[in-house]
VOPANU-704173 format. One line per 8 residues: number of its first residue (from 1); for each residue x, y, z of C-alpha. Coordinates in Angstrom, 2 decimals, always signed. Example, Ala and Ser with C-alpha at 12.3 -4.5 7.8 and 13.67 -1.06 7.14 Angstrom:
1	+12.30/-4.50/+7.80  +13.67/-1.06/+7.14
***
This chain:
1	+97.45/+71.50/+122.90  +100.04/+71.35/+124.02  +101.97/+72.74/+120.72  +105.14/+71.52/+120.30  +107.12/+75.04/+120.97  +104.59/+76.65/+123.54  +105.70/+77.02/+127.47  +102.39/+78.89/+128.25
9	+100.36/+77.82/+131.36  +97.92/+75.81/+129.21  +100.28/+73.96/+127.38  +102.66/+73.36/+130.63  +99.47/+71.80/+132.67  +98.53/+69.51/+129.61  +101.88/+68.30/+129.47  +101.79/+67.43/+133.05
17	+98.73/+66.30/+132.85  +99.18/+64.32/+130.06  +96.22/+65.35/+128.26  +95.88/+66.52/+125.31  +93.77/+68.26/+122.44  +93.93/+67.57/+119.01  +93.22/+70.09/+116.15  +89.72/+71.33/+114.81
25	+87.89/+69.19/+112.59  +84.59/+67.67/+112.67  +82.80/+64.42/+110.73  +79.03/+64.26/+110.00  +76.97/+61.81/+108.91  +73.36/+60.87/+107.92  +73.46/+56.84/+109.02  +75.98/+56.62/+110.71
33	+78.32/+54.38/+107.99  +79.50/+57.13/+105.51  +81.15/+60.11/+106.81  +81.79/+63.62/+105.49  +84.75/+65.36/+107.20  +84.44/+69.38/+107.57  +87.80/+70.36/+106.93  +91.24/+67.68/+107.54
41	+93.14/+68.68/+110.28  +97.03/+67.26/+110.47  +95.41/+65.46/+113.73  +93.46/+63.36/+111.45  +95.22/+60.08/+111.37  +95.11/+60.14/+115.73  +91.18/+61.47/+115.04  +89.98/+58.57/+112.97
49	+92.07/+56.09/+115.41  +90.82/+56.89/+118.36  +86.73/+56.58/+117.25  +85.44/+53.33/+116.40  +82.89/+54.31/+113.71  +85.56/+55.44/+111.10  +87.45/+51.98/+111.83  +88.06/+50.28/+108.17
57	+85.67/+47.22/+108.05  +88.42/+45.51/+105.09  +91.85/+45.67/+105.00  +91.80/+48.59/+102.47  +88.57/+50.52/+103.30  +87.47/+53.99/+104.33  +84.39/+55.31/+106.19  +84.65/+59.13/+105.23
65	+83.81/+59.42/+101.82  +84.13/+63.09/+100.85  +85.50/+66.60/+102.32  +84.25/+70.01/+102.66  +86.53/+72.38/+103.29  +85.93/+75.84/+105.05  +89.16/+77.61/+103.92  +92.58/+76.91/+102.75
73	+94.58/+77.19/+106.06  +97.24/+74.28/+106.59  +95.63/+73.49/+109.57  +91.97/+72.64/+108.19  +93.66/+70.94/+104.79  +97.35/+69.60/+105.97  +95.22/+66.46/+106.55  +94.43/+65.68/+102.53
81	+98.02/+64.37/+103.32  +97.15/+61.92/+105.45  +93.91/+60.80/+103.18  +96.51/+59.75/+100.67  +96.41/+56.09/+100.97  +93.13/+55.82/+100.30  +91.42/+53.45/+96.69  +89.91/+55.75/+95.45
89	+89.48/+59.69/+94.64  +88.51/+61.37/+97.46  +85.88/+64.46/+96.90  +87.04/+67.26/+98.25  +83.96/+70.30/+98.23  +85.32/+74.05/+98.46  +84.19/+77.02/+98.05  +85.90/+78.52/+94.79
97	+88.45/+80.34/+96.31  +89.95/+78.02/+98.08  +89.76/+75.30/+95.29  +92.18/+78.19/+93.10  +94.34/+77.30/+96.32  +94.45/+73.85/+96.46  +95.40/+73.78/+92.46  +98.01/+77.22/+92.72
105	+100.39/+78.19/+95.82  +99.35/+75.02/+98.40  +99.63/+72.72/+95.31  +98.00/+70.11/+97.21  +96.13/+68.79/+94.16  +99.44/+68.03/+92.15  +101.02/+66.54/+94.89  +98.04/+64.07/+95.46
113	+97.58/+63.23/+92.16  +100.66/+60.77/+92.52  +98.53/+58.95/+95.47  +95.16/+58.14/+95.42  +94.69/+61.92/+94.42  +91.45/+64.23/+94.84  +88.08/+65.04/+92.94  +87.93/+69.36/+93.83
121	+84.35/+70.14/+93.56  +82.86/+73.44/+93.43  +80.66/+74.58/+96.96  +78.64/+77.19/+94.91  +77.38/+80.45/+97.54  +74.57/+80.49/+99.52  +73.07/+77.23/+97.39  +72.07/+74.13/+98.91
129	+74.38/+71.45/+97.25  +74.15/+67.92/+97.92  +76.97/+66.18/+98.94  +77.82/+62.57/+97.16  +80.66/+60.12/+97.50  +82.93/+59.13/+94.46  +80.81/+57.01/+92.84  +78.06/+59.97/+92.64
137	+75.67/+58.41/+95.22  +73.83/+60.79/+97.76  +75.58/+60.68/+101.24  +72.14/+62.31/+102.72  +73.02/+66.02/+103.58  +72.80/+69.07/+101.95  +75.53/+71.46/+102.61  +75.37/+75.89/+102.07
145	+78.28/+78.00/+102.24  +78.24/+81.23/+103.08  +81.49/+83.53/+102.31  +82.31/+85.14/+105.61  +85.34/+86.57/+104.77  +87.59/+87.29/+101.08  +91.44/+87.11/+103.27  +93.72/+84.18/+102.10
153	+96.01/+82.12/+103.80  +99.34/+84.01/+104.56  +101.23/+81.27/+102.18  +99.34/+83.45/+99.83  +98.85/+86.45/+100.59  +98.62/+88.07/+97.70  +96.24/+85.86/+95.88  +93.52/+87.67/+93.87
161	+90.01/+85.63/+93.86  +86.87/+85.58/+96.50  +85.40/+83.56/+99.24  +88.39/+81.95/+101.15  +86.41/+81.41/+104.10  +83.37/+80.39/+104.16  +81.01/+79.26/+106.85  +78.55/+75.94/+106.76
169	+75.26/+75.16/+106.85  +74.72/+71.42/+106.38  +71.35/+70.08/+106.41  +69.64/+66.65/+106.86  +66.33/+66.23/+104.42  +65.55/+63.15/+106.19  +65.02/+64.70/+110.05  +65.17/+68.37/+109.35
177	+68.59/+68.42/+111.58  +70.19/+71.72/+110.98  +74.16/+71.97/+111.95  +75.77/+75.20/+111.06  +79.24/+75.40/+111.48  +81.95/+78.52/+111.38  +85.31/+77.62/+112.68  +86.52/+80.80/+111.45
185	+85.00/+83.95/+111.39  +85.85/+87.89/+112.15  +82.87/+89.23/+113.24  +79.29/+87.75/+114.39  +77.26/+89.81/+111.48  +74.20/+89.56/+110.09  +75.37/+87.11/+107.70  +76.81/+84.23/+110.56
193	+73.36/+85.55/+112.12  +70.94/+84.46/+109.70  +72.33/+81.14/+108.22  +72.78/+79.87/+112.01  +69.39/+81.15/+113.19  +67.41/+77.89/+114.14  +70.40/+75.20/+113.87  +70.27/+72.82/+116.27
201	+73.71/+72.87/+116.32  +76.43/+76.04/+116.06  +80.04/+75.53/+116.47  +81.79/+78.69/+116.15  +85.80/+80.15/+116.15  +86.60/+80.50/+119.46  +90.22/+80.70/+118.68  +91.31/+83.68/+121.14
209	+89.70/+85.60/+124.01  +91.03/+88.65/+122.97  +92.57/+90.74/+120.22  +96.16/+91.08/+122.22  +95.75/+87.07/+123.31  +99.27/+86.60/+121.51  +101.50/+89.41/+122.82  +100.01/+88.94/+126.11
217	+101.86/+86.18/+126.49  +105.28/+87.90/+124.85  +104.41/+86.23/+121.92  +104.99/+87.79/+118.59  +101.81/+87.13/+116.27  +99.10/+89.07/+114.29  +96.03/+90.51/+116.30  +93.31/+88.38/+116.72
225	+91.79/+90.61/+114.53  +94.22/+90.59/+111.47  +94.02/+87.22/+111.34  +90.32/+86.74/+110.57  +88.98/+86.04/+114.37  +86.10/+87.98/+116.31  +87.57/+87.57/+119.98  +85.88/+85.58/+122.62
233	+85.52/+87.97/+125.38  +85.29/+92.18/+125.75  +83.37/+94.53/+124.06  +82.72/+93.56/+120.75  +83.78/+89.74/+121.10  +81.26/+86.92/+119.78  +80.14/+85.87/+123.65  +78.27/+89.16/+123.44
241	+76.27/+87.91/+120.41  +76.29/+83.89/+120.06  +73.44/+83.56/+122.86  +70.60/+85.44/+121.22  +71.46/+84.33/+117.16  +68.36/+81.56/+117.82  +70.94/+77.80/+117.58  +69.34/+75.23/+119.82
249	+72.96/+75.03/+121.53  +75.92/+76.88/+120.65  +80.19/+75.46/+121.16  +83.27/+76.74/+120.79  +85.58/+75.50/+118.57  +88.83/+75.78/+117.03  +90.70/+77.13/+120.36  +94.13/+78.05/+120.32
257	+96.11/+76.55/+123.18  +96.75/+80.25/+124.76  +92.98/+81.08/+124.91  +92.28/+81.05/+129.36  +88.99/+79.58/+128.73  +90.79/+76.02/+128.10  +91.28/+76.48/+131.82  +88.93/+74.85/+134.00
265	+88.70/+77.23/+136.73  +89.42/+80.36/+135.06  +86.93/+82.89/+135.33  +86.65/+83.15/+131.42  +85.75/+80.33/+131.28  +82.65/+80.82/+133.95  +81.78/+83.49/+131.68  +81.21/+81.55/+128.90
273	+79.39/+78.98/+130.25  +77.54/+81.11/+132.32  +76.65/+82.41/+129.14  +74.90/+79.14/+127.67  +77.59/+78.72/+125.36  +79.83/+75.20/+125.15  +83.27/+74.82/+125.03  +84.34/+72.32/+122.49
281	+86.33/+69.16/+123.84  +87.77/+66.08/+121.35  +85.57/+63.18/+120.92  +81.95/+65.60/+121.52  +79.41/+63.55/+119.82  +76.10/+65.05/+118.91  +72.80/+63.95/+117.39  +70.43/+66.16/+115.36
***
């Protein structure tokens, strides 16, 4: 926010303003040195700038060391792009459905494999898999997918396969820190219910407040509900669930730049935090 073609009264006040939000994405580690990005968002090259702990230590070095992707949308992957320069092959974990993506209609793999390129490896369902740089060491957490949804990207809509979403749960063996995280997700069911029950950590879509967000504002777009996301607010919407699923503390993520909640003194905004639930901001740092 602000997106580069939006006049809406979030965008106009961060342009005056002059601040800005950058586009979902989040890097985990286990020491602090070797980082695992959860999905690459076209932000990433302003991301990894404006943190010191992924600053390069040599004049060709990297401090994320592997990918895990949540879905296929451009704006969780666009930022394989930027990863391009890297030394080495960078592992990229998905679920299989969106592997079948990166290799078919987003062609992402062939286009990379002129650059530094990518090792796809499979995030098998509801499996604890271990995640591991390119050289096959451990990098200390344990990651579980979860299919949450079977809808692909609208570049392809008419893809045959399963599990294009998916949502996380990543695990650290060394402190028991649980982090479950589900930037996209239609519904809270019983599924996003039981693999976030006890995280210390949830992050969860709150990409629109409510189904008609979009045309609301005159804007001609999908539902909220045709394209994948459970709605903040009303009856129905995720704020009615996310306090009593059992995380430790619960944010919202992934929030389109219409959504009033991005407004400080709007009163859906007091709702949610009145709520107990966070509202995700760039640069949140958290320790499990």
């Amino acid at each position: 926010m602000p997106q580069w073609n939006c006049g809406c009264p979030n965008c106009r006040a961060a342009r005056a303003r002059g601040r800005e939000r950058t586009q979902s994405s989040v890097a985990v580690s286990a020491d602090g040195e070797r980082w695992i990005l959860l999905n690459a968002s076209p932000d990433l090259r302003v991301q990894l700038a404006a943190h010191g702990p992924f600053w390069p230590a040599a004049v060709r070095d990297s401090r994320v060391r592997a990918v895990v992707l949540t879905d296929g949308e451009i704006d969780h992957s666009l930022g394989l792009m930027t990863l391009r320069e890297g030394t080495s092959r960078m592992p990229v974990y998905a679920p299989h459905g969106v592997a079948a993506l990166l290799a078919g209609p987003w062609h992402l793999t062939r286009v990379l494999e002129s650059y530094s390129g990518i090792d796809v490896r499979p995030l098998p369902e509801r499996r604890a898999e271990a995640l591991k740089d390119s050289s096959g060491q451990s990098l200390g957490l344990s990651c579980t997918a979860v299919a949450l949804a079977r809808r692909p990207p609208r570049y392809a809509a008419t893809a045959a396969g399963d599990d294009y979403e998916v949502g996380l749960r990543l695990q650290d063996p060394a402190t028991g820190g649980v982090f479950a995280y589900v930037p996209v997700a239609a519904a809270v069911d019983d599924d996003v219910c039981a693999f976030a029950a006890g995280a210390d950590l949830l992050c969860f879509d709150g990409t629109l407040w409510s189904d008609g967000e979009l045309q609301a504002q005159g804007i001609e777009a999908p539902r909220a509900s045709e394209m994948g996301h459970v709605p903040v607010g009303g009856d129905g919407g995720s704020l009615e669930r996310l306090p009593r699923i059992g995380a430790k503390r619960t944010v919202l993520v992934h929030i389109n730049n219409t959504n009033p909640i991005l407004g400080h003194d709007s009163p859906e905004r007091a709702q949610v935090t009145s709520a107990g639930v966070e509202i995700g901001e760039d640069g949140m740092h958290f320790t499990l």
